[in-house]
N, CA, C, O and CB atoms as a CASP TS submission, in Angstrom:
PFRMAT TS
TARGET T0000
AUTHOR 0000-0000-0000
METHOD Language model
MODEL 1
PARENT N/A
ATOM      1  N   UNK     1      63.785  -0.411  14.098  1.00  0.00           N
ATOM      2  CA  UNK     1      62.903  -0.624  12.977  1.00  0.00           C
ATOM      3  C   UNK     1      62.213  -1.977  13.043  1.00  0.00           C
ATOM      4  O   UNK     1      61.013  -2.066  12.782  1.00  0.00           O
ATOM      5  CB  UNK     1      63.668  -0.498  11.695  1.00  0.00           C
ATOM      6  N   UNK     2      63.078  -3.227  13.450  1.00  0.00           N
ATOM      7  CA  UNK     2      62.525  -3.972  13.353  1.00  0.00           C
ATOM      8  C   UNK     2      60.986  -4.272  14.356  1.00  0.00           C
ATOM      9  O   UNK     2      59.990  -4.924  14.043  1.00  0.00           O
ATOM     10  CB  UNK     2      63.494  -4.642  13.326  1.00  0.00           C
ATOM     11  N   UNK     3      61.274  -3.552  15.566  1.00  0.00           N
ATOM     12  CA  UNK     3      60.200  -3.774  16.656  1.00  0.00           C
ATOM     13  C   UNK     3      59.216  -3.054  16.071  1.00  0.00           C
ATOM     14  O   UNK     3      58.077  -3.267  16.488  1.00  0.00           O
ATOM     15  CB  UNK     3      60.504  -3.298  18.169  1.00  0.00           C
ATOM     16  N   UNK     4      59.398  -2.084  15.025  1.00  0.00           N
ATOM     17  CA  UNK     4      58.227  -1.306  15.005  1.00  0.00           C
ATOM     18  C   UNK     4      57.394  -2.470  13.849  1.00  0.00           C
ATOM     19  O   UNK     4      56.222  -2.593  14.204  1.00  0.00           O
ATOM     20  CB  UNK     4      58.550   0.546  14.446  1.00  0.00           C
ATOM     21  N   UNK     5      57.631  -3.093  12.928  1.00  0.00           N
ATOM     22  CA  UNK     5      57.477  -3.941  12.258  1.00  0.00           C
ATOM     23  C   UNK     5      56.702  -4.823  12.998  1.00  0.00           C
ATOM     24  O   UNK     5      55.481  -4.958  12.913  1.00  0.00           O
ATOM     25  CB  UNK     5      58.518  -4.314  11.781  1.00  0.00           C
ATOM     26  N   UNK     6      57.610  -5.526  13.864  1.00  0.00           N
ATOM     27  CA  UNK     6      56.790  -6.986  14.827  1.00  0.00           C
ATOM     28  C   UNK     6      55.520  -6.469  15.179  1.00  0.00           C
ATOM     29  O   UNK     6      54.480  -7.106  15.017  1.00  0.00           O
ATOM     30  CB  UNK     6      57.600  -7.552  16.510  1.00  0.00           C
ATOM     31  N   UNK     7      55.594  -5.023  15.785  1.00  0.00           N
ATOM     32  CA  UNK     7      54.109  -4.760  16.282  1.00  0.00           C
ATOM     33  C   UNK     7      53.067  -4.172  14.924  1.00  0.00           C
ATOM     34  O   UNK     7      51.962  -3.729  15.239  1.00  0.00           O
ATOM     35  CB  UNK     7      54.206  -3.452  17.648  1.00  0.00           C
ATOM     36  N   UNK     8      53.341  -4.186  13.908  1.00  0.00           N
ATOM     37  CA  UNK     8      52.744  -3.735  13.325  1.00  0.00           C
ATOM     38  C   UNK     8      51.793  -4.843  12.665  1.00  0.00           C
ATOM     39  O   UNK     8      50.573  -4.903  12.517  1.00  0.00           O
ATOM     40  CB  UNK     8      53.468  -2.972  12.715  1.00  0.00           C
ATOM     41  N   UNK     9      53.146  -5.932  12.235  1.00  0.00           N
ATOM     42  CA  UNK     9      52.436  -7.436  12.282  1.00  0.00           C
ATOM     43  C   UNK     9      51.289  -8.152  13.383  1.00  0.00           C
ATOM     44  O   UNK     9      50.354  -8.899  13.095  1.00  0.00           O
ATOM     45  CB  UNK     9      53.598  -8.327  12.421  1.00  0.00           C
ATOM     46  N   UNK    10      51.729  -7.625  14.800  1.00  0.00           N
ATOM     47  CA  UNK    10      50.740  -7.927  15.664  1.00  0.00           C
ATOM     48  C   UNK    10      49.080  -7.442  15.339  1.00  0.00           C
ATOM     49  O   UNK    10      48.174  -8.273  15.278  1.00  0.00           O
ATOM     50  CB  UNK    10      51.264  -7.338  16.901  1.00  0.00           C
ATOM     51  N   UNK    11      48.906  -6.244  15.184  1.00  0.00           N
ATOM     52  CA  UNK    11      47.951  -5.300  15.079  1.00  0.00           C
ATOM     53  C   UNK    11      47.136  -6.080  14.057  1.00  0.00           C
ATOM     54  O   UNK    11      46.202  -6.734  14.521  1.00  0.00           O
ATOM     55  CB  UNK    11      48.459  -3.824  14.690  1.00  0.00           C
ATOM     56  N   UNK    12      47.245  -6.101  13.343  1.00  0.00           N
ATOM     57  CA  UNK    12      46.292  -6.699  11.872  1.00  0.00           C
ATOM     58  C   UNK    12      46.061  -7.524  12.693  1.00  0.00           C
ATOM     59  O   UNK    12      44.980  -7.125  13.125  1.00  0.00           O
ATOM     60  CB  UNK    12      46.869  -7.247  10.217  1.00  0.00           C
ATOM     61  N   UNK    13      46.374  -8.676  13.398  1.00  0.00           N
ATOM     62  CA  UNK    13      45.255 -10.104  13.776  1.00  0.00           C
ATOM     63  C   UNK    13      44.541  -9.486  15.052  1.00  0.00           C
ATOM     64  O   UNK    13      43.852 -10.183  15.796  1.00  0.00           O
ATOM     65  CB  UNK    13      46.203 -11.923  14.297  1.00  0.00           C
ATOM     66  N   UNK    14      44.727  -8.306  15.226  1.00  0.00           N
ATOM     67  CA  UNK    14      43.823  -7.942  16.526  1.00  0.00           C
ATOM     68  C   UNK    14      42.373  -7.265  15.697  1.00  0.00           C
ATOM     69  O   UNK    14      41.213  -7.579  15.963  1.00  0.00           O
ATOM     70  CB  UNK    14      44.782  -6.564  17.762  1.00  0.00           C
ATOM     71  N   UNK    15      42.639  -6.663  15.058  1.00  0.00           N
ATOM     72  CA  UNK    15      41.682  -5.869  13.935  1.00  0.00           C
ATOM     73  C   UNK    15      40.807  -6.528  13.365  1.00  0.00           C
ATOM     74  O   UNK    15      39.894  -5.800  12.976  1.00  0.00           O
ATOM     75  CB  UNK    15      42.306  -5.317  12.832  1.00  0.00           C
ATOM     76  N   UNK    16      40.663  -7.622  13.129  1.00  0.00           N
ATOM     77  CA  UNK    16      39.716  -8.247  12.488  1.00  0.00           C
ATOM     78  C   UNK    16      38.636  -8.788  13.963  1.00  0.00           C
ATOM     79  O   UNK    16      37.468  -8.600  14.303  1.00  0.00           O
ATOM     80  CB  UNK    16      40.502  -9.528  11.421  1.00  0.00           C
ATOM     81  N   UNK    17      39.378  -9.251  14.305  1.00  0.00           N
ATOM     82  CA  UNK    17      38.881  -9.674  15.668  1.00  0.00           C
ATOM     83  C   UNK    17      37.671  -7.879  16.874  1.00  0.00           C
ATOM     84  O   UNK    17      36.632  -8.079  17.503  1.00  0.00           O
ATOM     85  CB  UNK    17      40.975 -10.273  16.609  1.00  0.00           C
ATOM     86  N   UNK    18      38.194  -6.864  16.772  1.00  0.00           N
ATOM     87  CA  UNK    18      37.332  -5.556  17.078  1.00  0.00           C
ATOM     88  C   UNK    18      36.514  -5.384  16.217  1.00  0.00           C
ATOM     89  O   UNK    18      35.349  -5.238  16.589  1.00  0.00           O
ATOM     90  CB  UNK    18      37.971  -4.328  17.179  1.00  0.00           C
ATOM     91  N   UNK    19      36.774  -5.348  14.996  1.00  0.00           N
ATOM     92  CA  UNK    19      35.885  -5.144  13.804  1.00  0.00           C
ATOM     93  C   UNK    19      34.348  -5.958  14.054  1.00  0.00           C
ATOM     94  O   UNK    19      33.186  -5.561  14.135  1.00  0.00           O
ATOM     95  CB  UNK    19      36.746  -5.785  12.389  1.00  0.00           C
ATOM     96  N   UNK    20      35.020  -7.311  14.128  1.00  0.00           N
ATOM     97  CA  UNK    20      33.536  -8.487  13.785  1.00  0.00           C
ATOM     98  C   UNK    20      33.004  -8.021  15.154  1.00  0.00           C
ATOM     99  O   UNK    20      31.783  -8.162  15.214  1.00  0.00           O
ATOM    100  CB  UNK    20      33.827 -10.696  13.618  1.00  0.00           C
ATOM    101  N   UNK    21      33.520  -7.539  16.203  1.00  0.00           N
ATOM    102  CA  UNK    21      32.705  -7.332  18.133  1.00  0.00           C
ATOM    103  C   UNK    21      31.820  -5.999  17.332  1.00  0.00           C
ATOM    104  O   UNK    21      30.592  -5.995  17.242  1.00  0.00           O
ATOM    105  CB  UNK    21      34.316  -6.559  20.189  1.00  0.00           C
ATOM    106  N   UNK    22      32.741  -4.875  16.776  1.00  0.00           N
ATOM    107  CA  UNK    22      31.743  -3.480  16.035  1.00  0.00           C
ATOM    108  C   UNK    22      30.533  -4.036  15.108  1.00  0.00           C
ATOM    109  O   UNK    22      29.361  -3.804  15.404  1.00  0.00           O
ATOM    110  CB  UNK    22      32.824  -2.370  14.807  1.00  0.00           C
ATOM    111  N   UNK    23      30.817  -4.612  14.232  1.00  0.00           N
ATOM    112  CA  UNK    23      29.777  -5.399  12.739  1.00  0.00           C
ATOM    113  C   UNK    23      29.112  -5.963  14.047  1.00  0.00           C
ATOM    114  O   UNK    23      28.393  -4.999  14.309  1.00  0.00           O
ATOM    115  CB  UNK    23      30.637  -6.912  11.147  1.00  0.00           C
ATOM    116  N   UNK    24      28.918  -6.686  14.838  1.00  0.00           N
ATOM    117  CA  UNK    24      28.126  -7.198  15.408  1.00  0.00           C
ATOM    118  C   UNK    24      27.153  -6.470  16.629  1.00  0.00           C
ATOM    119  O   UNK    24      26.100  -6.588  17.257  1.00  0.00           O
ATOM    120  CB  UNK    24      28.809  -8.123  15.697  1.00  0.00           C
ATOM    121  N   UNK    25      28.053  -5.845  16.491  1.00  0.00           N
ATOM    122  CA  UNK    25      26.792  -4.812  17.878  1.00  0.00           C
ATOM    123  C   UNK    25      26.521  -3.888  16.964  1.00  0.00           C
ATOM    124  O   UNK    25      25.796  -3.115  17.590  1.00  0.00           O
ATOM    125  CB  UNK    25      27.517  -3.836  19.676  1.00  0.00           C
ATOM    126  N   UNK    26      26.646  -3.425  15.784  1.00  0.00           N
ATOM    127  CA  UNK    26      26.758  -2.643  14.549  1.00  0.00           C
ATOM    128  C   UNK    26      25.040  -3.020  14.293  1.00  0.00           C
ATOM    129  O   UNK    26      24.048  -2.293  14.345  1.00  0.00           O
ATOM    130  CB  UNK    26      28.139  -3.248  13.227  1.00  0.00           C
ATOM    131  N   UNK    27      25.175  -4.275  14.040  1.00  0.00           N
ATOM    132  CA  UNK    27      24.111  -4.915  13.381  1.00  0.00           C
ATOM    133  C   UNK    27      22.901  -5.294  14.114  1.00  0.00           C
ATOM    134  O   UNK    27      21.863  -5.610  13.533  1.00  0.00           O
ATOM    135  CB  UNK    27      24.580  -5.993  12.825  1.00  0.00           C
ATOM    136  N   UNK    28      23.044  -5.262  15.544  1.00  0.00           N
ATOM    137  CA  UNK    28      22.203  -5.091  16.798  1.00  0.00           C
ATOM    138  C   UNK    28      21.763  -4.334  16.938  1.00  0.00           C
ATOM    139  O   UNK    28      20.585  -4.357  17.297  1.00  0.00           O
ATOM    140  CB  UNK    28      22.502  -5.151  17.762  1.00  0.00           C
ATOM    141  N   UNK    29      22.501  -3.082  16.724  1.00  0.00           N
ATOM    142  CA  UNK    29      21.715  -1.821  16.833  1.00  0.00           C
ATOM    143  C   UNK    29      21.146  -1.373  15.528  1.00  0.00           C
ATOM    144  O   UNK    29      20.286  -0.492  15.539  1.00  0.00           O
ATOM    145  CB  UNK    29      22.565  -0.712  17.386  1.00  0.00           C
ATOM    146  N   UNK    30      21.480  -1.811  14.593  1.00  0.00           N
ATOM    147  CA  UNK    30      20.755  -1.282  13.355  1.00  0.00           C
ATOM    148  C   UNK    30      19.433  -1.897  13.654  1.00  0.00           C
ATOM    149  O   UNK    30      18.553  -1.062  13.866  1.00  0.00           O
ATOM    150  CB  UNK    30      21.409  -1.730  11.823  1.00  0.00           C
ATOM    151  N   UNK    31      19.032  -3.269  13.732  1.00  0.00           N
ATOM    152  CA  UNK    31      17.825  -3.788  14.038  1.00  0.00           C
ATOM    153  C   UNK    31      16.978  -3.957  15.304  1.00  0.00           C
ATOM    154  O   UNK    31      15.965  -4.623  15.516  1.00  0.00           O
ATOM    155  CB  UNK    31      17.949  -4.730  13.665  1.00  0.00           C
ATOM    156  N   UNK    32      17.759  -3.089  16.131  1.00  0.00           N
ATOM    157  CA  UNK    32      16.430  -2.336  17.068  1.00  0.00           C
ATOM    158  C   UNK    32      16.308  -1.005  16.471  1.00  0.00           C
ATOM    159  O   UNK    32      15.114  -0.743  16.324  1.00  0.00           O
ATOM    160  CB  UNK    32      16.730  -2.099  18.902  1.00  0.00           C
ATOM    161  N   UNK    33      17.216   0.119  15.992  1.00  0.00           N
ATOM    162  CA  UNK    33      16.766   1.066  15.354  1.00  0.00           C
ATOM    163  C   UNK    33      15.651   0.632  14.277  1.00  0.00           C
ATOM    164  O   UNK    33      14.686   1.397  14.274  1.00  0.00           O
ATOM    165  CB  UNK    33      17.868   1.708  14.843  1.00  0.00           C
ATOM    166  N   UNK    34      15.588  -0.293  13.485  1.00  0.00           N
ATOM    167  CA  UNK    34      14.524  -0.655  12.700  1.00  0.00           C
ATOM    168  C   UNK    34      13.484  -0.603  13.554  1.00  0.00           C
ATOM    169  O   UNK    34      12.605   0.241  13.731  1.00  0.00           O
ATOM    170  CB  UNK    34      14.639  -1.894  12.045  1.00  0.00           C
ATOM    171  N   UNK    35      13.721  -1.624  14.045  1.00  0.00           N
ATOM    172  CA  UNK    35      12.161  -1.761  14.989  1.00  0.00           C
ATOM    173  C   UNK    35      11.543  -0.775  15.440  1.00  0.00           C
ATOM    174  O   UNK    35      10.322  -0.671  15.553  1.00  0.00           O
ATOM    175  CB  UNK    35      12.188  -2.442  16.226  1.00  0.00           C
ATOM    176  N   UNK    36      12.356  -0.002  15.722  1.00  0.00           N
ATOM    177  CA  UNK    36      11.833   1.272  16.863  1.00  0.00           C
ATOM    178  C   UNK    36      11.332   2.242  15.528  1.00  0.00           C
ATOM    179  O   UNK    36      10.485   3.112  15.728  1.00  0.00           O
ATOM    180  CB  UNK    36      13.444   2.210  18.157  1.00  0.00           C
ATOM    181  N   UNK    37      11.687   2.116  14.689  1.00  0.00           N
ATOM    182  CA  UNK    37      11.492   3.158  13.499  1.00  0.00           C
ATOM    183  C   UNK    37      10.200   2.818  13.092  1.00  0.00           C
ATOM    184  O   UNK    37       9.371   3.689  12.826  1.00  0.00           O
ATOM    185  CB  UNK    37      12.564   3.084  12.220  1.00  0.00           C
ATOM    186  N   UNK    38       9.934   1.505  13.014  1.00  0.00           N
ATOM    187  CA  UNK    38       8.913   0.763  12.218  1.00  0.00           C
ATOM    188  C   UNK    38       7.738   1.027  13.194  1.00  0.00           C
ATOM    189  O   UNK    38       6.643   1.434  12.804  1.00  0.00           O
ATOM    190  CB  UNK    38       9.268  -0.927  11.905  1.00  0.00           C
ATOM    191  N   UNK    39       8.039   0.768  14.483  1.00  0.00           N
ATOM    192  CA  UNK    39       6.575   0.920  15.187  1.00  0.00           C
ATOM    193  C   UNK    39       6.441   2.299  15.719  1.00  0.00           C
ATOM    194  O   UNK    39       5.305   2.398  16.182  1.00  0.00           O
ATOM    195  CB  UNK    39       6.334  -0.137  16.463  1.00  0.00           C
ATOM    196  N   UNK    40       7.241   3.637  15.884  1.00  0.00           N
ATOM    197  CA  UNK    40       6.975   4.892  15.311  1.00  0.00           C
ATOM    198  C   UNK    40       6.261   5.415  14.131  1.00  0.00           C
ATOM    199  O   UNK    40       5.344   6.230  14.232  1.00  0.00           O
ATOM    200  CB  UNK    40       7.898   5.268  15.183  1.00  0.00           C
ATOM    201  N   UNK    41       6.729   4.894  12.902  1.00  0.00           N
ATOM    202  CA  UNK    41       6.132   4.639  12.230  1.00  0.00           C
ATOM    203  C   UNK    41       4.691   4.434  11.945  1.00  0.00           C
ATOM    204  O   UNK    41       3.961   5.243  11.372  1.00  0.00           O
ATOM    205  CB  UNK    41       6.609   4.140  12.144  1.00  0.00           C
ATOM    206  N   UNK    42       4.359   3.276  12.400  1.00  0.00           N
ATOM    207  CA  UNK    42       2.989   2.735  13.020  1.00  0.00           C
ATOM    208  C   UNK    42       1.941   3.863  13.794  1.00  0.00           C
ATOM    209  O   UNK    42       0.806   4.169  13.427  1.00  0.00           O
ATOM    210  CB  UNK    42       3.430   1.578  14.186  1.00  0.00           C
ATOM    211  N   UNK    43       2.779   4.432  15.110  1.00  0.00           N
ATOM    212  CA  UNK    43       1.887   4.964  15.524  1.00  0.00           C
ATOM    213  C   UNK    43       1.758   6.511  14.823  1.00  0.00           C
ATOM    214  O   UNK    43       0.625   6.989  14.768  1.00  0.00           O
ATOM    215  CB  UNK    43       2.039   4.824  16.901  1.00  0.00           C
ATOM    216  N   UNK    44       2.818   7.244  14.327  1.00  0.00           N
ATOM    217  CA  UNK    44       2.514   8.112  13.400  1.00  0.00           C
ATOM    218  C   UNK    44       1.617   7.842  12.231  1.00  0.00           C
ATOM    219  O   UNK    44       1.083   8.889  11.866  1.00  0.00           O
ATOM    220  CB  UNK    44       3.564   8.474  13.005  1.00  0.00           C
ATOM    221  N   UNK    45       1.349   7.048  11.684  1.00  0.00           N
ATOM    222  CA  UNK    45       0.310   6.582  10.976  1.00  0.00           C
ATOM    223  C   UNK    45      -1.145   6.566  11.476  1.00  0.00           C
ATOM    224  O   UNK    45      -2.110   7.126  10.955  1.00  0.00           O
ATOM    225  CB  UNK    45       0.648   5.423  10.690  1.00  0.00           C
ATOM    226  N   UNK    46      -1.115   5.873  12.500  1.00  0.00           N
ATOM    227  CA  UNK    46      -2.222   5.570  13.344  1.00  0.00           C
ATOM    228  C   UNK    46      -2.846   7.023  13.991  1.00  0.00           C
ATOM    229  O   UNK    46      -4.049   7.277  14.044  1.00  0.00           O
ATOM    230  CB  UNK    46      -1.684   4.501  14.522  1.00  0.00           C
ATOM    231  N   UNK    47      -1.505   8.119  14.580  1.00  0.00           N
ATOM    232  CA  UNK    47      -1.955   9.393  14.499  1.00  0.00           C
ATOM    233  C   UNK    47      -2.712  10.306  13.706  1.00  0.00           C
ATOM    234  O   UNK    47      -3.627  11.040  14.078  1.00  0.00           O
ATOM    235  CB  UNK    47      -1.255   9.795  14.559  1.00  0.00           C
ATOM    236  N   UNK    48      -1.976  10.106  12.000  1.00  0.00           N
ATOM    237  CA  UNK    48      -2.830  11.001  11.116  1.00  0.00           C
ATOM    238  C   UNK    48      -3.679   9.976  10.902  1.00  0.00           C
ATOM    239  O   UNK    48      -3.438   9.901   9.697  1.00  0.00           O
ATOM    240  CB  UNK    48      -2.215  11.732   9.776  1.00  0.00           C
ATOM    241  N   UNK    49      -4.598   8.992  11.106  1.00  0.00           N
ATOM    242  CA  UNK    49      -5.663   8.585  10.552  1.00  0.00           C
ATOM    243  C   UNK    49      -6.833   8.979  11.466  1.00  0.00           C
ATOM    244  O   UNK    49      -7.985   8.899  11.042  1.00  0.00           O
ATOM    245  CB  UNK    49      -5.545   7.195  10.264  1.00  0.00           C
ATOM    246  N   UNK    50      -6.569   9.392  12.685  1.00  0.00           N
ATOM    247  CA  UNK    50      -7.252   9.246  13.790  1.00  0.00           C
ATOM    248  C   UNK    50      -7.414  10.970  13.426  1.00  0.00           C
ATOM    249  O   UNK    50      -8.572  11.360  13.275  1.00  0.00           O
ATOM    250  CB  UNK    50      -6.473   8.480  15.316  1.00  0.00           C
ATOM    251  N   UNK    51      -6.263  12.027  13.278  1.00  0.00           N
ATOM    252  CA  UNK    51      -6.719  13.102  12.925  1.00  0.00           C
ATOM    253  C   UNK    51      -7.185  13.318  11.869  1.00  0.00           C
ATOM    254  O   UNK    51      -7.748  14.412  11.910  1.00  0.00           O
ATOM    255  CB  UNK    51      -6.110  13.779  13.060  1.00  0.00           C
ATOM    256  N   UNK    52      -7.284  12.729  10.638  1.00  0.00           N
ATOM    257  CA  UNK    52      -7.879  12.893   9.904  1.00  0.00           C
ATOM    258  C   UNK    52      -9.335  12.316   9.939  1.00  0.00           C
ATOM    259  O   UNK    52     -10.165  12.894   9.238  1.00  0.00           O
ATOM    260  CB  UNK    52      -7.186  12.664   9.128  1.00  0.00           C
ATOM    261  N   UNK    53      -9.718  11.276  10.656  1.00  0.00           N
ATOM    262  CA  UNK    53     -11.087  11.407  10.894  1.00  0.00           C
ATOM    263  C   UNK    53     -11.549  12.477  11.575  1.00  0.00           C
ATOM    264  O   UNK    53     -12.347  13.079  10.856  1.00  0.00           O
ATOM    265  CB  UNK    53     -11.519  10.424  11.479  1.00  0.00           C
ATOM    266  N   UNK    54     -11.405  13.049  12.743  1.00  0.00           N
ATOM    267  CA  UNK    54     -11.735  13.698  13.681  1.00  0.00           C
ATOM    268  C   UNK    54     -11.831  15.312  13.041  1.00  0.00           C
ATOM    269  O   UNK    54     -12.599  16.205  13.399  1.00  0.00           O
ATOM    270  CB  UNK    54     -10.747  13.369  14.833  1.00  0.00           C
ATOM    271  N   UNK    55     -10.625  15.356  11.822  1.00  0.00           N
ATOM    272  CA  UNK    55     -11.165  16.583  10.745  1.00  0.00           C
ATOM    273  C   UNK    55     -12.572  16.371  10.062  1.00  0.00           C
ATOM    274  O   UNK    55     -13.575  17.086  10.066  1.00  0.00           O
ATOM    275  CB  UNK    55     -10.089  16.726   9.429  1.00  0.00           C
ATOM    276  N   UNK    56     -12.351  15.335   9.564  1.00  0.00           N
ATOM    277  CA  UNK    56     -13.966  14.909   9.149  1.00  0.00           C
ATOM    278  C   UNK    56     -14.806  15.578  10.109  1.00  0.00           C
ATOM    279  O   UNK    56     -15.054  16.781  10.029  1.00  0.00           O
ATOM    280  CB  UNK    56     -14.352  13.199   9.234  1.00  0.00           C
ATOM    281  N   UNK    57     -15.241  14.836  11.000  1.00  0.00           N
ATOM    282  CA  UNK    57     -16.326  14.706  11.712  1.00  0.00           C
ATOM    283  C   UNK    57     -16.221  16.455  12.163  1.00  0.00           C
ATOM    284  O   UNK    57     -17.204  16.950  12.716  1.00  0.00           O
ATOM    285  CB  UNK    57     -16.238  13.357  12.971  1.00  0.00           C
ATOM    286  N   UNK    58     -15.075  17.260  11.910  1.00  0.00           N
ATOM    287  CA  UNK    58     -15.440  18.815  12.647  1.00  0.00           C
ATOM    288  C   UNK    58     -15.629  19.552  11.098  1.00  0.00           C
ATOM    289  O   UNK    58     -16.119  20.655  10.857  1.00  0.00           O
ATOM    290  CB  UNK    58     -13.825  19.711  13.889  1.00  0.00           C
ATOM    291  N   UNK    59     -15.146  18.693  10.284  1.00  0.00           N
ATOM    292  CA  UNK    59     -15.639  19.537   8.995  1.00  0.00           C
ATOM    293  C   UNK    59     -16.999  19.337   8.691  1.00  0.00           C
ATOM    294  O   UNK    59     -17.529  20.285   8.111  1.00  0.00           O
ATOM    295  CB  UNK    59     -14.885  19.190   7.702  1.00  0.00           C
ATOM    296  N   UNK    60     -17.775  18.259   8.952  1.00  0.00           N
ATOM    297  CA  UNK    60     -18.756  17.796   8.720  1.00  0.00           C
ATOM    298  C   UNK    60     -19.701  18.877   9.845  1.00  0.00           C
ATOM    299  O   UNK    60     -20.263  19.925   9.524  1.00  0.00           O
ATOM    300  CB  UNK    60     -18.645  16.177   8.855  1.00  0.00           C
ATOM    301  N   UNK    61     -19.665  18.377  10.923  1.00  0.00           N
ATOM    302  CA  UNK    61     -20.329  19.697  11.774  1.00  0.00           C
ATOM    303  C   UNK    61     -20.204  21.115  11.095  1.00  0.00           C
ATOM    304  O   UNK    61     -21.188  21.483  10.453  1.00  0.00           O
ATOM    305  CB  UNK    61     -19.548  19.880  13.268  1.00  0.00           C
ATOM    306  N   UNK    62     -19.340  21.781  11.146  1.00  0.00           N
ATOM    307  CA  UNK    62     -19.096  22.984  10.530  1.00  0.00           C
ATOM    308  C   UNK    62     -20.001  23.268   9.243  1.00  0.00           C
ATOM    309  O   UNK    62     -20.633  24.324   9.292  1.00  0.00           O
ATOM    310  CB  UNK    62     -17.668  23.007  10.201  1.00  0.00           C
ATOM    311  N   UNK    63     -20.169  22.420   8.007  1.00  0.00           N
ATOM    312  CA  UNK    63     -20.591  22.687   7.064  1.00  0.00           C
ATOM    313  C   UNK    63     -22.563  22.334   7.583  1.00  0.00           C
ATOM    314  O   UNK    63     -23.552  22.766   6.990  1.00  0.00           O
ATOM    315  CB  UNK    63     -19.651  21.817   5.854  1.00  0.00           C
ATOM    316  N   UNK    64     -22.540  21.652   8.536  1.00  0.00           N
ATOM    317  CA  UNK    64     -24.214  21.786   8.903  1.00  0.00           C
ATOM    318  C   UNK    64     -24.087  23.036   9.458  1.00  0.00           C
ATOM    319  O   UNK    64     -24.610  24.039   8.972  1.00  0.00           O
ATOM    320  CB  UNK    64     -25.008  20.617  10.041  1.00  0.00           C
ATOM    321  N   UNK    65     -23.502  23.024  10.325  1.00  0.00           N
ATOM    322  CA  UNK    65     -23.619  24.593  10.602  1.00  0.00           C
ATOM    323  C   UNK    65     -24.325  25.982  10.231  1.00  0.00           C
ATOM    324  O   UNK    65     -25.213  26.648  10.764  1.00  0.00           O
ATOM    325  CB  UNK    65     -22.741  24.873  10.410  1.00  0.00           C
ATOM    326  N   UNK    66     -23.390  26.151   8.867  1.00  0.00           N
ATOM    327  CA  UNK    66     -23.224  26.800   7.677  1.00  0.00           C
ATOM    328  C   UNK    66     -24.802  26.124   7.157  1.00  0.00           C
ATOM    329  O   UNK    66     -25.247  26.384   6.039  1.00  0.00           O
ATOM    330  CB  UNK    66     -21.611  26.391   6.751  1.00  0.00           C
TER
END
């Protein structure tokens, strides 16, 4: 009983110590996922503006058309 104890005491000062290495590459990767989200983002934006002109300009033809 007692050994199982000593190691159990061991464990907790190792745990904090994996934790802050996880929180920290945790937090690395959250802020390239941002980034990468943000300038996806961007160019999905930049996509529908570009199709939405280009609807214009075929709606616009179309209705001379007509």
């Amino acid at each position: 009983m007692e050994e199982e104890q000593a190691s159990d005491e061991e464990s907790p000062s190792e745990m904090p110590r994996k934790k802050m290495k996880g929180r920290n590459r945790s937090s690395l990767l959250s802020n390239e996922m941002k980034e990468m989200f943000v300038t996806s983002q961007e160019q999905l934006q930049q996509t529908l503006i570009t199709m939405h002109n280009e609807n214009k300009e075929l709606l616009s033809k179309l209705i001379e058309k007509l």
